[in-house]
Backbone as CSV, one residue per row, in Angstrom:
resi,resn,N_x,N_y,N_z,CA_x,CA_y,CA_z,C_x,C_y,C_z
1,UNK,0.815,-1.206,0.000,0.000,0.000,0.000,0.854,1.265,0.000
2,UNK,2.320,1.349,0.389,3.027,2.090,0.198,2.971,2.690,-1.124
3,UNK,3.149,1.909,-2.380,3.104,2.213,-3.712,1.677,3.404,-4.024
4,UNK,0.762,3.816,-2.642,-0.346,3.995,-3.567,0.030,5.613,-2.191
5,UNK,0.709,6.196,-2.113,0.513,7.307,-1.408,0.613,8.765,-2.002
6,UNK,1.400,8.683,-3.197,1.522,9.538,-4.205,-0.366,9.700,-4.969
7,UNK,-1.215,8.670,-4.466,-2.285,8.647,-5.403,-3.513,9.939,-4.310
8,UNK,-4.583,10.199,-5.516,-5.214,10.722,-4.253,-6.781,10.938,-4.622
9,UNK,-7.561,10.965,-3.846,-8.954,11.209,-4.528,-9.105,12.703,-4.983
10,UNK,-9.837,12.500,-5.766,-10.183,13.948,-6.556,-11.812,13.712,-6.510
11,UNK,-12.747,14.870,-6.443,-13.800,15.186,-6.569,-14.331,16.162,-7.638
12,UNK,-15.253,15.630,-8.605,-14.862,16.565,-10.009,-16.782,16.541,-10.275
13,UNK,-16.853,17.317,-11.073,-18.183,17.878,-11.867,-18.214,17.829,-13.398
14,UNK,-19.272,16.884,-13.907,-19.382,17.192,-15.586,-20.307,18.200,-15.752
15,UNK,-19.281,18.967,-16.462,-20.699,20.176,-16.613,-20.860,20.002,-18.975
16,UNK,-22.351,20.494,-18.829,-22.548,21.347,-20.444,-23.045,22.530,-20.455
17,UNK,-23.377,23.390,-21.594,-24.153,24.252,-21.744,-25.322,24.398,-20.891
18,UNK,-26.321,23.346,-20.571,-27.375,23.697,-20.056,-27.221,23.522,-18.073
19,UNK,-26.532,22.318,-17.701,-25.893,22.149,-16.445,-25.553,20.685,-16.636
20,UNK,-25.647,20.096,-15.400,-25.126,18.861,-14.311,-24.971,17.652,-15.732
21,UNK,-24.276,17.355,-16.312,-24.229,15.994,-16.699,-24.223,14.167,-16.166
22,UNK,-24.809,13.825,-15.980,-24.751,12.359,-15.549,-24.448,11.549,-15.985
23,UNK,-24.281,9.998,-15.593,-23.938,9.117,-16.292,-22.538,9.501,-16.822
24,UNK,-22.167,10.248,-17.268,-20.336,10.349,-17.888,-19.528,9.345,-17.182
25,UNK,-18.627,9.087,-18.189,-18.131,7.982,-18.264,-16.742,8.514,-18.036
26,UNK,-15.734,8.746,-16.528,-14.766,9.046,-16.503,-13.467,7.756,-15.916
27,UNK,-12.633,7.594,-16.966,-11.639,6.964,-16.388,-10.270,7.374,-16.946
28,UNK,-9.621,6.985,-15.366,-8.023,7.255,-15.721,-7.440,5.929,-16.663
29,UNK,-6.725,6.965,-17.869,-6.437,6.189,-18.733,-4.728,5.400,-18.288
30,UNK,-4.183,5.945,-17.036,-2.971,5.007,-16.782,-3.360,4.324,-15.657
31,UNK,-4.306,3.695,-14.867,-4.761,2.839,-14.410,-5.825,2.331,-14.519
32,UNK,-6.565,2.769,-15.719,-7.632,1.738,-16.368,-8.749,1.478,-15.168
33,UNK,-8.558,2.612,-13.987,-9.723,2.645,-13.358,-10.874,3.789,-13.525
34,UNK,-12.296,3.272,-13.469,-13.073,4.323,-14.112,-14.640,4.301,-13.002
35,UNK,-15.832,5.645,-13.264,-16.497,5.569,-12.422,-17.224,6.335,-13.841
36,UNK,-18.869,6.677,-12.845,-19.827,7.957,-13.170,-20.078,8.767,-12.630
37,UNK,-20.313,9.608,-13.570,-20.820,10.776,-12.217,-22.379,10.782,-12.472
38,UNK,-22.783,11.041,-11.000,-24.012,10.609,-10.659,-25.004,11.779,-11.050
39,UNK,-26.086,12.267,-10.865,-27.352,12.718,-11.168,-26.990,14.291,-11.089
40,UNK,-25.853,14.667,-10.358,-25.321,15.867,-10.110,-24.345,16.177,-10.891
41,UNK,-24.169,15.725,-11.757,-22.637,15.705,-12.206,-21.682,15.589,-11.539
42,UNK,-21.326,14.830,-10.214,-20.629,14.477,-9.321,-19.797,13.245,-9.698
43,UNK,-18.669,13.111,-9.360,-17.637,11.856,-9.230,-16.789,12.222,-8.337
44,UNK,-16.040,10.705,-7.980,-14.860,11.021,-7.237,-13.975,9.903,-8.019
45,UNK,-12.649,10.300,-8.396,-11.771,8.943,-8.768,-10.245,9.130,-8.114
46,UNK,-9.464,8.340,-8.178,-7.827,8.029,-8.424,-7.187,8.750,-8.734
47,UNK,-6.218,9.286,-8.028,-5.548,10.037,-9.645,-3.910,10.853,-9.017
48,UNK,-3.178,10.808,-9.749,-1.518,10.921,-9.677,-1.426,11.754,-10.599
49,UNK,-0.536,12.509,-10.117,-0.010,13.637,-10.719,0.660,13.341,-12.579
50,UNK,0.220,14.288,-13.385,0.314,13.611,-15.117,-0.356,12.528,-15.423
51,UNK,-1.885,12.457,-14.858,-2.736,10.920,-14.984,-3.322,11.695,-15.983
52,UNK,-3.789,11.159,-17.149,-5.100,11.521,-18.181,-6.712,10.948,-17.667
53,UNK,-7.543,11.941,-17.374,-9.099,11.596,-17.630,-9.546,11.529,-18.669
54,UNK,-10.198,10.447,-19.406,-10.964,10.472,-20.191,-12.600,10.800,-19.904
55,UNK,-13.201,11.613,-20.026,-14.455,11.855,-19.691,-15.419,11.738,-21.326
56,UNK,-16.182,10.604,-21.132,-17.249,10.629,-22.412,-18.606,10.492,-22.184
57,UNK,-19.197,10.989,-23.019,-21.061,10.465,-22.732,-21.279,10.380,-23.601
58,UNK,-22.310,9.798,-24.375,-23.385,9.348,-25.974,-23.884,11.146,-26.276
59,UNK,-24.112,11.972,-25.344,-24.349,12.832,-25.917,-23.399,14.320,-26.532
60,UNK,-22.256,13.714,-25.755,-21.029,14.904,-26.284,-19.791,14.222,-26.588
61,UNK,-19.157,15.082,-27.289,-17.642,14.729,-27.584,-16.825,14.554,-26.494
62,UNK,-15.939,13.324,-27.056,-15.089,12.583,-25.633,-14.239,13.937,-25.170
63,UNK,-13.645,14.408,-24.140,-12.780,14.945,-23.708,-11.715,14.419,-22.658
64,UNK,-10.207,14.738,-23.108,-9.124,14.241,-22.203,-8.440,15.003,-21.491
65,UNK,-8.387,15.192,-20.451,-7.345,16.445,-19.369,-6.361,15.619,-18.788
66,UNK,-5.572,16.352,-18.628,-4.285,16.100,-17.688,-4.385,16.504,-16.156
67,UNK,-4.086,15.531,-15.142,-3.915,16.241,-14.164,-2.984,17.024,-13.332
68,UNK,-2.700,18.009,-13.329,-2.193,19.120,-12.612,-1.903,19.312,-10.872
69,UNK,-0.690,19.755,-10.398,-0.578,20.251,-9.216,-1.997,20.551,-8.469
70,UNK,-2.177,21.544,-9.394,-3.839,22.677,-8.819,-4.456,21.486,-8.682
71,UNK,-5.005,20.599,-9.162,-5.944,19.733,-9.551,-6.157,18.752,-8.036
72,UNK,-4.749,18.223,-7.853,-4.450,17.631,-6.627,-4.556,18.153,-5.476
73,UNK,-4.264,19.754,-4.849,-4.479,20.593,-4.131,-5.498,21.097,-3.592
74,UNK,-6.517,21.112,-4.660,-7.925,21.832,-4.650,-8.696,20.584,-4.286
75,UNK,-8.740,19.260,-5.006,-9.076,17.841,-4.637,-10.557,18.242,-5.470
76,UNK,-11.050,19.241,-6.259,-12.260,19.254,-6.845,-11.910,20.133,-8.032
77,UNK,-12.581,19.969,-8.834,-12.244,20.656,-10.840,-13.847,20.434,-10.994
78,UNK,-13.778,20.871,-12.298,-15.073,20.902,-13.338,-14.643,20.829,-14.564
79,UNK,-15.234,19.866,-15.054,-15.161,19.600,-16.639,-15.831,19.768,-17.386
80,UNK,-15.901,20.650,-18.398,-17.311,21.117,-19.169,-16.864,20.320,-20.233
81,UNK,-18.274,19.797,-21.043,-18.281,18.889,-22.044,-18.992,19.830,-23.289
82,UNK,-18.834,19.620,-24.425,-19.730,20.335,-25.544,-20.281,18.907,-26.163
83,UNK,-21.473,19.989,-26.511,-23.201,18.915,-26.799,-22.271,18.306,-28.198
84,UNK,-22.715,16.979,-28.775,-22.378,16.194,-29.914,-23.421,16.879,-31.286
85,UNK,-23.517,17.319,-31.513,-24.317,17.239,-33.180,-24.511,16.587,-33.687
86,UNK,-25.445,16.396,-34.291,-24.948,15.355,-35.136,-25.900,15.892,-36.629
87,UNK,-25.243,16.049,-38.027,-25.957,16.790,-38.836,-25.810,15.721,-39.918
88,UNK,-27.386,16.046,-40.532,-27.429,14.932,-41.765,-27.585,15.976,-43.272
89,UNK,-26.990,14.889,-43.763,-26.936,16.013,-45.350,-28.173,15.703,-45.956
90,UNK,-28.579,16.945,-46.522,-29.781,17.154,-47.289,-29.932,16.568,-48.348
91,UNK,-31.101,15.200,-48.058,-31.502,14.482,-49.511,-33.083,14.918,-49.736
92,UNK,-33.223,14.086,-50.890,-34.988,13.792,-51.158,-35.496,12.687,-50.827
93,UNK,-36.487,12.460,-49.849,-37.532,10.834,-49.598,-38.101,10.608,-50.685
94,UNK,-38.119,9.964,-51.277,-39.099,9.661,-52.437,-39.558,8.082,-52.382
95,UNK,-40.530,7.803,-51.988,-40.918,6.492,-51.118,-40.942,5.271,-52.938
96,UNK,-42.413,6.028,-53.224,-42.459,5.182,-54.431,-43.147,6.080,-55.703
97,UNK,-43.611,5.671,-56.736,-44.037,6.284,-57.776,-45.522,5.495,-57.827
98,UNK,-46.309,5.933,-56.695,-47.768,4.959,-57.003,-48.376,6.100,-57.353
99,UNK,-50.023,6.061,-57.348,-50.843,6.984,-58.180,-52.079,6.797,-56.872
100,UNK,-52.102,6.180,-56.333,-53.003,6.102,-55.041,-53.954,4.472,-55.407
101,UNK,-53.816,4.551,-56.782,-55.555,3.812,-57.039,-54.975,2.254,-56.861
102,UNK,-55.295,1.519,-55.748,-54.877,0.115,-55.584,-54.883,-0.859,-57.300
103,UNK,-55.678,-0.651,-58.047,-56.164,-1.934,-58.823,-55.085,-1.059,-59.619
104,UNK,-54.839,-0.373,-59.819,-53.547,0.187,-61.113,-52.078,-0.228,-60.285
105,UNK,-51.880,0.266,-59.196,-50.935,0.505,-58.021,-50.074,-1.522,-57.602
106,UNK,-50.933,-1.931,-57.694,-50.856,-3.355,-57.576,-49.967,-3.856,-58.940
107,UNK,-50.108,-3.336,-59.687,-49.347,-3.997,-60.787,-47.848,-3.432,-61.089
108,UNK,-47.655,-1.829,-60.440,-46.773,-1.644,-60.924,-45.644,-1.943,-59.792
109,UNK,-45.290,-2.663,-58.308,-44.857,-2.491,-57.893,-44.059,-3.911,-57.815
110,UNK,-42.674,-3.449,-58.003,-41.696,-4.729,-59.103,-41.251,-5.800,-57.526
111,UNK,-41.349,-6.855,-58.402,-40.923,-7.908,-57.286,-39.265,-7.834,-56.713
112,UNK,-38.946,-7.832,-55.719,-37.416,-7.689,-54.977,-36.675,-8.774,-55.741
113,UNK,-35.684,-8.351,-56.811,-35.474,-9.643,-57.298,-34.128,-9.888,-56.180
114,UNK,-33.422,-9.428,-55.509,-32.319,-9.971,-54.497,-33.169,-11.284,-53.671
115,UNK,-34.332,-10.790,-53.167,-35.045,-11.860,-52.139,-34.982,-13.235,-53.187
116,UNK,-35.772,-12.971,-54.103,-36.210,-14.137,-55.217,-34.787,-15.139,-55.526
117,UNK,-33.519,-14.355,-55.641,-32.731,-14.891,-56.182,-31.836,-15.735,-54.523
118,UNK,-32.066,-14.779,-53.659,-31.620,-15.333,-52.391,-32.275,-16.742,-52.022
119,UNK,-33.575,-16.830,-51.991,-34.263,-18.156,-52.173,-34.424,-18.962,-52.967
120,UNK,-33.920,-18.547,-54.147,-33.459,-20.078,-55.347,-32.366,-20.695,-54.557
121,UNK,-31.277,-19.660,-54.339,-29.968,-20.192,-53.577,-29.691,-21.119,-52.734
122,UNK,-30.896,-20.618,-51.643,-30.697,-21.188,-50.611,-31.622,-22.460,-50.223
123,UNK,-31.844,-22.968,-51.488,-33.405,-23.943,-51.755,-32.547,-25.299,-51.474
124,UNK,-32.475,-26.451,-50.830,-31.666,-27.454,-50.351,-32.754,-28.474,-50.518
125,UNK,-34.309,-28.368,-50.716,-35.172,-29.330,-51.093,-34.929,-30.480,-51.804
126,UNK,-34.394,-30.192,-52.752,-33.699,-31.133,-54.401,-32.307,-31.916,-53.804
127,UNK,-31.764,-31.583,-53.064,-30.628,-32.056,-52.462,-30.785,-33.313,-51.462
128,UNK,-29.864,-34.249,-52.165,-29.920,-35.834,-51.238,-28.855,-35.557,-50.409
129,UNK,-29.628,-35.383,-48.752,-28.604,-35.359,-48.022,-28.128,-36.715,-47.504
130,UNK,-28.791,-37.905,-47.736,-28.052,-39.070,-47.530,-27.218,-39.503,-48.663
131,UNK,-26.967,-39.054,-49.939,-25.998,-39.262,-50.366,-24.555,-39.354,-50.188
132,UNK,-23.646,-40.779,-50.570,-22.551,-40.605,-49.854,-21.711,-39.495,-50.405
133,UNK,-20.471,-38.595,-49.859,-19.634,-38.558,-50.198,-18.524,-38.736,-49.774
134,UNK,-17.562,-38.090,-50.964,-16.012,-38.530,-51.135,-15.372,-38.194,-49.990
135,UNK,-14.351,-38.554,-49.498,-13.439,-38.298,-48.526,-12.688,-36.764,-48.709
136,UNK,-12.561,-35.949,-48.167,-12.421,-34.339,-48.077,-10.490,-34.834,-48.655
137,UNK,-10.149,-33.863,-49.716,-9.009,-34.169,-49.940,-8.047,-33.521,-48.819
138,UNK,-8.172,-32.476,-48.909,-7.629,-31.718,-47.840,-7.411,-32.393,-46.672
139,UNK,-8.691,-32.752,-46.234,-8.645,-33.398,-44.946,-7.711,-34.646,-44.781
140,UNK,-7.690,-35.232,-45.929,-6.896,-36.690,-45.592,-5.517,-36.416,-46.358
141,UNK,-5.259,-35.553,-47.290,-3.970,-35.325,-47.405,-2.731,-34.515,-47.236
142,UNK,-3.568,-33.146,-47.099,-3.166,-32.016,-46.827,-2.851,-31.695,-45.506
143,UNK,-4.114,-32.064,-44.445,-3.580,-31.676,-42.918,-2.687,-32.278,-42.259
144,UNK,-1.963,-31.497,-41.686,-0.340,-31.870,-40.925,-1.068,-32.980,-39.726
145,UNK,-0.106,-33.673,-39.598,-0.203,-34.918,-38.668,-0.440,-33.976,-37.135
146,UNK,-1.432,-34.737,-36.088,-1.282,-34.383,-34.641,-0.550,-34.993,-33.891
147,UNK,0.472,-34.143,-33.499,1.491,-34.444,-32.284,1.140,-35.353,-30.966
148,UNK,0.549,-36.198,-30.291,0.450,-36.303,-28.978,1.664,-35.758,-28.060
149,UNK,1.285,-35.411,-26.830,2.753,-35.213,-26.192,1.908,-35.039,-25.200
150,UNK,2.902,-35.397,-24.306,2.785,-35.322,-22.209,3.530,-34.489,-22.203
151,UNK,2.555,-33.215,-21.392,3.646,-32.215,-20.691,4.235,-32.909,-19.369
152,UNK,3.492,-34.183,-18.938,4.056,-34.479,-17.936,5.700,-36.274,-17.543
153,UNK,5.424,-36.078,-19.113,6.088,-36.691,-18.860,7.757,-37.019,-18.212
154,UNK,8.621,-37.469,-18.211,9.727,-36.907,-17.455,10.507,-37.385,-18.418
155,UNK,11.686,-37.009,-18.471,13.126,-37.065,-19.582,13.791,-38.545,-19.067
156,UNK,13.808,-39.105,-20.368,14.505,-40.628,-20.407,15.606,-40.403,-20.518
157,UNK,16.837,-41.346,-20.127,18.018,-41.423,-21.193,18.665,-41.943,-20.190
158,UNK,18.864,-43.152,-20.555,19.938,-44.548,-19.480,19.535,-44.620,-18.690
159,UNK,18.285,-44.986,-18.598,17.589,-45.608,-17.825,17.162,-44.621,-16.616
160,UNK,17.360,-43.258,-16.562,17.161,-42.738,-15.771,15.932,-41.494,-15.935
161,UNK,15.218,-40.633,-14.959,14.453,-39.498,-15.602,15.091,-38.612,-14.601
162,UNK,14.325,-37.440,-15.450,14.778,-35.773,-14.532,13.351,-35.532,-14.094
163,UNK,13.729,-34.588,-13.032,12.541,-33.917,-12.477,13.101,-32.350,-12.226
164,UNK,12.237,-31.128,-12.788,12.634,-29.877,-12.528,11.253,-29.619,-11.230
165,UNK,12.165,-28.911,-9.921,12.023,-28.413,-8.548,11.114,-27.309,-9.408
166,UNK,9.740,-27.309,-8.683,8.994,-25.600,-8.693,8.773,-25.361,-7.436
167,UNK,9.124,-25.477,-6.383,8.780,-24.843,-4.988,9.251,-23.416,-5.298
168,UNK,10.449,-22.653,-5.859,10.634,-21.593,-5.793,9.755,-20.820,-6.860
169,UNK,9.577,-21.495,-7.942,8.415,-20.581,-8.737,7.018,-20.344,-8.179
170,UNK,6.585,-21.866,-7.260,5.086,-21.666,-6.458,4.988,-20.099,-5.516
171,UNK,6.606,-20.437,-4.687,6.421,-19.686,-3.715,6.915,-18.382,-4.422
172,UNK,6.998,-17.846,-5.467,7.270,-16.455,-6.341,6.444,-16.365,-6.580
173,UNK,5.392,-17.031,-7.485,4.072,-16.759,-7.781,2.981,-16.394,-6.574
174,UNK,3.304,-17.255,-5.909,2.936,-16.569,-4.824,2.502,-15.327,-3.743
175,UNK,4.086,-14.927,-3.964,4.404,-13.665,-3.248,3.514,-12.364,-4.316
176,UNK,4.169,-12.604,-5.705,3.635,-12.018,-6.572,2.099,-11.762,-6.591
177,UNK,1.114,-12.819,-6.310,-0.216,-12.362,-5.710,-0.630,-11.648,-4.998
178,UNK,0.054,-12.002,-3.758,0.111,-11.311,-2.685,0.107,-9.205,-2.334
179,UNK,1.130,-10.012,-3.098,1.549,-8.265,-3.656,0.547,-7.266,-4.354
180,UNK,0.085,-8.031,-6.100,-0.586,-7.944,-6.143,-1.985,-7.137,-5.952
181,UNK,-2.706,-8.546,-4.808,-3.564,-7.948,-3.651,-3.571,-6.859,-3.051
182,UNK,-2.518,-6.388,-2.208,-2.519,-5.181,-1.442,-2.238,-4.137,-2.611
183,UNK,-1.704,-4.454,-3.627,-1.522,-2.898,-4.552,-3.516,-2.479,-4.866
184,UNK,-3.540,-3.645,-4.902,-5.494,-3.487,-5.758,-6.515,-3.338,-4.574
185,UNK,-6.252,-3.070,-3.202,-6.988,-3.318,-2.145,-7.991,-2.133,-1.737
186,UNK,-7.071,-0.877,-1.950,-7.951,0.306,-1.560,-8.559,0.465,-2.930
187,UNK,-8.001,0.479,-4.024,-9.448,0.750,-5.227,-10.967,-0.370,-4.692
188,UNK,-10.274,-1.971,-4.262,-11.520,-2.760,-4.765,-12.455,-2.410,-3.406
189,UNK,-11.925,-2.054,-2.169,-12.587,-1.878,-0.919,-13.784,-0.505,-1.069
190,UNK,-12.953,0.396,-1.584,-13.490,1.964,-2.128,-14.486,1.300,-3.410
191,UNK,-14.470,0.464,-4.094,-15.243,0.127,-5.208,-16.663,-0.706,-4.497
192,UNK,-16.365,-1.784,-3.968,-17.225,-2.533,-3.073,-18.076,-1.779,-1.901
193,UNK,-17.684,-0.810,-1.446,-18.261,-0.642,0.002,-18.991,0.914,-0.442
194,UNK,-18.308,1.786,-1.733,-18.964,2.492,-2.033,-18.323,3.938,-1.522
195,UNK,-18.286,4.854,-2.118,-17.432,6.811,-1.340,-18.505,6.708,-0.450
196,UNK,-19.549,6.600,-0.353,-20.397,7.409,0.357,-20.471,7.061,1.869
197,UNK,-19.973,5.496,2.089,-19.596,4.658,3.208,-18.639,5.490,3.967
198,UNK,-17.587,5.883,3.206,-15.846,6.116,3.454,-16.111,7.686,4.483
199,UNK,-16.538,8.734,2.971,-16.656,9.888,3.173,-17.761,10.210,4.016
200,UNK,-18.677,9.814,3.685,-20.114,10.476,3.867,-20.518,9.483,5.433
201,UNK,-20.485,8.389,5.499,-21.123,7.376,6.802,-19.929,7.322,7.618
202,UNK,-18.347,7.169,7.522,-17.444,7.475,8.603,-16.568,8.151,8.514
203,UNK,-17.177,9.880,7.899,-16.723,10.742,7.607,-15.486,11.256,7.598
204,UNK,-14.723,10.114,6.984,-13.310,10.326,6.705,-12.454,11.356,6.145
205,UNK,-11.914,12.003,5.936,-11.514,12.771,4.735,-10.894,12.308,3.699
206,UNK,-11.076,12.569,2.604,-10.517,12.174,1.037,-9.273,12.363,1.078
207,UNK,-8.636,13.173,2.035,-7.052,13.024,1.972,-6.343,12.220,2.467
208,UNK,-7.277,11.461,3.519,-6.565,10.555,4.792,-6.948,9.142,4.305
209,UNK,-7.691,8.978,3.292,-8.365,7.856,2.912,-7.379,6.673,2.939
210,UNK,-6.211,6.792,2.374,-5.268,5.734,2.393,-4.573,5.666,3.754
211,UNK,-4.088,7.018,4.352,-4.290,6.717,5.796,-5.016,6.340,6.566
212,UNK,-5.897,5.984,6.486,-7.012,5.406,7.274,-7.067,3.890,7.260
213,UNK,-6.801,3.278,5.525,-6.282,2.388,5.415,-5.157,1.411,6.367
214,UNK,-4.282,2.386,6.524,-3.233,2.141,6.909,-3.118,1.474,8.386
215,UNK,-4.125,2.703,9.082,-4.390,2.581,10.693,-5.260,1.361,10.882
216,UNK,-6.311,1.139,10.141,-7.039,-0.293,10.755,-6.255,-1.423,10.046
217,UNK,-5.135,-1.722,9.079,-4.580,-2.790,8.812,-3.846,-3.584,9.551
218,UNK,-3.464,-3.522,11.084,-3.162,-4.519,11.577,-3.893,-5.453,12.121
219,UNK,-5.036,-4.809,11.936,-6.250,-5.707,12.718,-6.756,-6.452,11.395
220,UNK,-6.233,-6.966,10.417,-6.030,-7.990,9.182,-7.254,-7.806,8.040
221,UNK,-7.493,-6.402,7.930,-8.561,-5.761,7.113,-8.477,-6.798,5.923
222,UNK,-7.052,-6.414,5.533,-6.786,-7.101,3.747,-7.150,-9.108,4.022
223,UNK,-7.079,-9.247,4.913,-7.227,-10.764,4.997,-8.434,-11.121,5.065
224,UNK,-9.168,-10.253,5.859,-10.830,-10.260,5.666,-11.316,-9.901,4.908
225,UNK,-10.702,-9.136,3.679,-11.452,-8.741,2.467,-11.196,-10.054,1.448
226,UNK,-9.426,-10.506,1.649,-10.266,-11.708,0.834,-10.225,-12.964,1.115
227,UNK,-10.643,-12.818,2.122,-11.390,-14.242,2.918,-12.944,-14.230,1.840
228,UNK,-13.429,-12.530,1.940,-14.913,-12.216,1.585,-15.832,-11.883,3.135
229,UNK,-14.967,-11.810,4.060,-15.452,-11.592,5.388,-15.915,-9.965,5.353
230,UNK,-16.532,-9.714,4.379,-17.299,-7.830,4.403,-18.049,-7.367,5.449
231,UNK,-18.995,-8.246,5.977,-19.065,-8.104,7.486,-18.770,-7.522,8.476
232,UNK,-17.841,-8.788,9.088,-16.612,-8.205,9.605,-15.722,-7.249,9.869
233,UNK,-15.106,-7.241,8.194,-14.532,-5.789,7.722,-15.253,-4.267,8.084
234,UNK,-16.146,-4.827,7.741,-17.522,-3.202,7.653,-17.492,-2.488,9.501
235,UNK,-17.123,-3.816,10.141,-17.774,-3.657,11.639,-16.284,-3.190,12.478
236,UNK,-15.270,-3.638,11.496,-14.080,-3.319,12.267,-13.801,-1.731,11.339
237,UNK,-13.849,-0.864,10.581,-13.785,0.351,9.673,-14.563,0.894,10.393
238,UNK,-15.942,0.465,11.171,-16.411,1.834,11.566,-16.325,1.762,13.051
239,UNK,-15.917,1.174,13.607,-15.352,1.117,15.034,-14.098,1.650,14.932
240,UNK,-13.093,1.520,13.884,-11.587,2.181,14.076,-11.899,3.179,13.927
241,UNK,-13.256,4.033,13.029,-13.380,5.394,12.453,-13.182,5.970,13.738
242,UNK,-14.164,5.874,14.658,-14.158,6.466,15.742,-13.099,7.425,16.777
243,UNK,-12.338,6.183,16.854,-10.756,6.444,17.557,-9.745,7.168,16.543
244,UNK,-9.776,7.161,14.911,-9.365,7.675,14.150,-9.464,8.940,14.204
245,UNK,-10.596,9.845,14.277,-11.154,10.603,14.483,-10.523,11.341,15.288
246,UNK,-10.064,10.723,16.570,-9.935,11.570,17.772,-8.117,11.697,17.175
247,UNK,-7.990,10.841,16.954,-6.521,10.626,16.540,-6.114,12.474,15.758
248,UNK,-6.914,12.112,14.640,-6.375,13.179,13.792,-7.042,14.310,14.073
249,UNK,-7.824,14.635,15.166,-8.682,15.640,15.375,-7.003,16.518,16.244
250,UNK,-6.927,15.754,17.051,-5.767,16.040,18.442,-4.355,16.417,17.501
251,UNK,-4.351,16.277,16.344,-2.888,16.593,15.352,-3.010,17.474,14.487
């Protein structure tokens, strides 16, 4: 979790011409983490100093910002979006050439010959599907022979075999999870439990957020998250809030 202290929440606004945009679709494009902003044009995301936002919606053109000193400092921006257009070039409808009167109108209107010719094509009636056929040339002369092989098998030669040791790759792969895990812990906890839990129900501050992290992790937060013990977790975060509180109130 060390790796993630340089990171920090930001609180941002989609704005347009008329106001509040919703639904926008903002994610940081160097950690491929992303959110919406809600009914207010509200979000909160991730974000490190020279991170790109991508902010898009169906109704305006995508826009990309950089983030800035100011940006990090202030911990809130606004992003105005411009409306999409969308303009069609000027033709003529011209449906058909009827005259209104059915009994004339009926005759002149020409049969689809694509359909007609699509269904001769695809007519398989006349066709004996129990007829035998020939053996596929390709198939029996052309395709390359299949290999069998054991990945498990072990190396012959005078009577003896080899065996290659993975205890040190298990236990690398391993660690490597591990690791992993705690790099991805405060996005998936903040993703799962929701800002409004963090900020808003144990009124944390957005600056201390990873500090806060920090303070209830000996009491094995990350082990109960993925045990799946949320519970738990939920009951030990807002009992540490408390004492947290007083902590950073007194500093």
């Amino acid at each position: 979790m060390l790796s993630q202290e340089k990171s920090k929440i930001i609180s941002g606004k989609v704005l347009d011409s008329i106001g509040a945009v919703k639904n926008a679709n903002v994610v940081n494009l160097k950690t491929n983490q992303g959110t919406f902003s809600n009914e207010n044009g509200l979000f909160r995301i991730f974000v490190s100093l020279g991170d790109s936002l991508r902010v898009s919606s169906i109704q305006h053109i995508t826009k990309t910002i950089v983030i800035k000193k100011s940006d990090l400092k202030n911990h809130e921006f606004n992003i105005k979006l411009v409306s999409n257009i969308y303009q069609l070039d000027e033709f003529e409808l011209k449906i058909h050439n009827l005259s209104g009167r059915l009994g004339i109108d009926a005759k002149s209107v020409p049969t689809d010959r694509k359909d007609s010719l699509l269904n001769r094509l695809m007519d398989f009636s006349k066709i004996d599907m129990k007829a035998a056929v020939a053996d596929d040339y390709i198939d029996k002369h052309v395709r390359p022979p299949i290999n069998q092989t054991d990945p498990n098998a072990s190396f012959s030669g005078a009577g003896a075999s080899v065996s290659i040791p993975f205890k040190y790759s298990e236990r690398l792969w391993a660690l490597r999870k591990e690791l992993a895990h705690r790099k991805s812990f405060p996005y998936k906890i903040l993703s799962e439990l929701g800002d409004k839990f963090f900020f808003d129900e144990l009124k944390i501050p957005i600056e201390k957020y990873f500090h806060f992290l920090e303070y209830c992790n000996p009491l094995g937060i990350e082990d109960l998250h993925k045990k799946g013990k949320l519970l738990e977790l939920i009951e030990i975060l807002r009992r540490e809030s408390i004492s947290y509180h007083k902590i950073i109130k007194n500093n």
